[in-house]
VEXLUM-507493 format. One line per 2 residues: number of its first residue (from 1); their letters; for each residue x negated, y negated, z of N, C-alpha, C. Coordinates in nm, 4 decimals. Last residue first. Example, Ala and Ser with C-alpha at 12.3 -4.5 7.8 and 13.67 -1.06 7.14 Angstrom:
BEGIN
2> sa> -1.2850:0.2250:0.7080:-1.3670:0.1060:0.7140:-1.2900:-0.0030:0.7870  -1.3190:0.5690:0.7800:-1.2300:0.4500:0.7800:-1.3200:0.3300:0.7800
END
This chain:
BEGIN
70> xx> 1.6882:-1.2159:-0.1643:1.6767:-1.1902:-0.2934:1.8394:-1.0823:-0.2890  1.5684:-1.4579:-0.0155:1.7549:-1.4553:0.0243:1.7607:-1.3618:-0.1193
68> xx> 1.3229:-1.4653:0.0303:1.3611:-1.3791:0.1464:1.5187:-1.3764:0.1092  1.0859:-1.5032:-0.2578:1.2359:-1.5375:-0.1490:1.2433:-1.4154:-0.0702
66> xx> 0.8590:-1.4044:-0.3418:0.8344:-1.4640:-0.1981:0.9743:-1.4375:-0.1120  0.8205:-1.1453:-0.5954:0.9167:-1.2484:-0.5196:0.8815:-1.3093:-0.3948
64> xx> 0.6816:-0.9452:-0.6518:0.5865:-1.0927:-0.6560:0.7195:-1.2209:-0.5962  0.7251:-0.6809:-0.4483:0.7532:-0.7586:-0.5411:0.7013:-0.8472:-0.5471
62> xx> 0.5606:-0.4866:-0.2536:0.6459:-0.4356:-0.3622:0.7593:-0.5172:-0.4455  0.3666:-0.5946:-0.1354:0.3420:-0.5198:-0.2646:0.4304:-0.4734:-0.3438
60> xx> 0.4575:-0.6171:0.1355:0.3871:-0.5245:0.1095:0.3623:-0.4399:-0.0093  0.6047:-0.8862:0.0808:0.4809:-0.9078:0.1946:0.3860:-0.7661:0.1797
58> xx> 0.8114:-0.8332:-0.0534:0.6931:-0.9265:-0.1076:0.5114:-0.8575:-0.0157  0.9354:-0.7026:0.1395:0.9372:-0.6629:-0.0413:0.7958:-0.7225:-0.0672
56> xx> 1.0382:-0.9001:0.3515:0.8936:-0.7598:0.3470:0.8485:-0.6997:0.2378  1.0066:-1.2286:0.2160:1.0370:-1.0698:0.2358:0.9468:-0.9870:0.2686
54> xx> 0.8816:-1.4868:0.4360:0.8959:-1.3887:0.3211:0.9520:-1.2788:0.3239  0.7853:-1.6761:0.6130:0.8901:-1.7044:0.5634:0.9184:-1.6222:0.4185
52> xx> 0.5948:-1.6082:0.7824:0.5762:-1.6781:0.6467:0.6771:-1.7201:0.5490  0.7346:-1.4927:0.9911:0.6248:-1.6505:1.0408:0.5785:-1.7353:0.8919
50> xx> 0.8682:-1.2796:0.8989:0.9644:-1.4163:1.0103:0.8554:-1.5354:0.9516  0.6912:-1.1259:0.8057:0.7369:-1.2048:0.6884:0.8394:-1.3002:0.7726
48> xx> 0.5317:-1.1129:1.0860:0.5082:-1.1813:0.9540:0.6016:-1.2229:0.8457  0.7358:-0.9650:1.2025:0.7523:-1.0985:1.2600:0.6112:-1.1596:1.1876
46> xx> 0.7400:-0.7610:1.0137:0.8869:-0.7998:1.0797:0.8628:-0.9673:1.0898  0.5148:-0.6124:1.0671:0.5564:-0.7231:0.9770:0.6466:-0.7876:0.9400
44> xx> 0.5594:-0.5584:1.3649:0.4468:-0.6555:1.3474:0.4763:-0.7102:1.1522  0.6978:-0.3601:1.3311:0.7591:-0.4560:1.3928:0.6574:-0.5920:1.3834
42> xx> 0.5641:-0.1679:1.1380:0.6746:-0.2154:1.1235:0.7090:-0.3191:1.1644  0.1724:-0.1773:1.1883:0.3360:-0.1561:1.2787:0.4586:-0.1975:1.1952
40> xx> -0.0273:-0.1376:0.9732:0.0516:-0.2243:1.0451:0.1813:-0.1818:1.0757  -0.2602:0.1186:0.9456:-0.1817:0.0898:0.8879:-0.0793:-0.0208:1.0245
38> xx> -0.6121:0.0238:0.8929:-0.5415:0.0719:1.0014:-0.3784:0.0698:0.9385  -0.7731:-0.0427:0.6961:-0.8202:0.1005:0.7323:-0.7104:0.1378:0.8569
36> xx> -0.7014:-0.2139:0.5211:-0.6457:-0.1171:0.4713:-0.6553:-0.0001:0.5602  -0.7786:-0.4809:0.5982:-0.8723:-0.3957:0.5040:-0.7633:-0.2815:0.4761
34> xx> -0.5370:-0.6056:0.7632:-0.6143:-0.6432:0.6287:-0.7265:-0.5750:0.5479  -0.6072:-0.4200:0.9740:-0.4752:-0.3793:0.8789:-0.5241:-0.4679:0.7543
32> xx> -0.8235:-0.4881:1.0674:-0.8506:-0.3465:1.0110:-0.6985:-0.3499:0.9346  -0.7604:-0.7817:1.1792:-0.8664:-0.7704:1.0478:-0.8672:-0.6178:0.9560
30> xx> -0.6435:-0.6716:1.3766:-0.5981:-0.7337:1.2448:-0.6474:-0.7317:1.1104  -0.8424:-0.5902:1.5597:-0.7466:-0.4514:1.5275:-0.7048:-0.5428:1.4080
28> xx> -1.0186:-0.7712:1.5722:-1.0551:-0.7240:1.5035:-0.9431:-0.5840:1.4386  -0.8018:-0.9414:1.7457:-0.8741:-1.0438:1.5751:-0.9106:-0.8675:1.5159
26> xx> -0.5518:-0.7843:1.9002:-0.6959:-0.8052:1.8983:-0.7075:-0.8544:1.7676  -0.2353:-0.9413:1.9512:-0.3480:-0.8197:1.8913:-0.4602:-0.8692:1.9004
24> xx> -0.0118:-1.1030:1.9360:-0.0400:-1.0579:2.0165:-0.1433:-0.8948:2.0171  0.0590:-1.2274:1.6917:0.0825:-1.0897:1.6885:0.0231:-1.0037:1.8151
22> xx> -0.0634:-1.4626:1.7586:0.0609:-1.4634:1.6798:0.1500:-1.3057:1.7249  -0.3037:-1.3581:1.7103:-0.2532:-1.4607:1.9059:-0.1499:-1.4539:1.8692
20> xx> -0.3535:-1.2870:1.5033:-0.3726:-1.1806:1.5874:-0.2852:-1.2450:1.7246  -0.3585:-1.5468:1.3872:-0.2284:-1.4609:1.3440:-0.2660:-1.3337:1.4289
18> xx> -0.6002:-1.6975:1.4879:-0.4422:-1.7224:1.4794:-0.3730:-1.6274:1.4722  -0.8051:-1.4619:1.4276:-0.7581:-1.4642:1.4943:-0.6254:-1.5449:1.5837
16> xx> -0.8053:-1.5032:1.0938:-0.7566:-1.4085:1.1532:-0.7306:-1.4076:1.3081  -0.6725:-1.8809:1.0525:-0.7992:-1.7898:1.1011:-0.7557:-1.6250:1.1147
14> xx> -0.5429:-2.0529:0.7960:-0.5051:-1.9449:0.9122:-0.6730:-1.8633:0.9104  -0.4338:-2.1336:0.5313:-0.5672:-2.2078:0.6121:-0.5224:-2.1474:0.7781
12> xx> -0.2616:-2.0228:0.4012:-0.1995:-2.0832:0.5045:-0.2968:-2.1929:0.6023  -0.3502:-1.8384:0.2315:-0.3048:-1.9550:0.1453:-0.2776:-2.0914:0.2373
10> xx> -0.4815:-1.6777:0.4073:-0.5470:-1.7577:0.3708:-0.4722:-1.9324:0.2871  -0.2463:-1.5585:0.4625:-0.2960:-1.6015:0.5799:-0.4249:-1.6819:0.5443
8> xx> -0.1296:-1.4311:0.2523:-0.0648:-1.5457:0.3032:-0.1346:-1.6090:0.3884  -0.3934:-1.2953:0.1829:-0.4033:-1.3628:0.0562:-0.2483:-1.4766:0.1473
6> xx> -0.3241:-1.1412:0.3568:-0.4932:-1.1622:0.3819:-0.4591:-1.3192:0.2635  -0.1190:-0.9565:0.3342:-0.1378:-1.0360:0.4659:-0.2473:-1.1428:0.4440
4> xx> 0.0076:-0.8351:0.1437:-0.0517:-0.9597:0.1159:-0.0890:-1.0142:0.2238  -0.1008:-0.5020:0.0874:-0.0262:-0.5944:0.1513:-0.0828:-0.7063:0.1304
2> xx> -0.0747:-0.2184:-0.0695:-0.1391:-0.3110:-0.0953:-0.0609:-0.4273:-0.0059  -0.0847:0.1176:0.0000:0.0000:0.0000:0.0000:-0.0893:-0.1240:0.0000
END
């Protein structure tokens, strides 16, 4: 699964460890879902596509749509 976490959280001028304090997580457990090597909680992208204002569709590759009202 290809997720956009890395590519919203940059577009956003966001540190990884913002969005870890966000997600109440360690910077480096975050950083491993942005590589691919850990897979992200359900509920944790729940309250990403909440904080970016996106679908989960979007948020994990499975559309170039942003809207959330699709």
């Amino acid at each position: 699964m290809i997720l956009k976490i890395k590519d919203l959280r940059e577009d956003n001028d966001l540190t990884q460890a913002q969005i870890a304090d966000i997600l109440m997580c360690d910077q480096s457990l975050y950083s491993k879902y942005e590589r691919g090597e850990r897979d992200i909680p359900l509920r944790l992208l729940i309250i990403l596509s909440e904080y970016y204002n996106v679908s989960l569709d979007y948020l994990v590759g499975r559309t170039n749509k942003k809207d959330i009202n699709i």
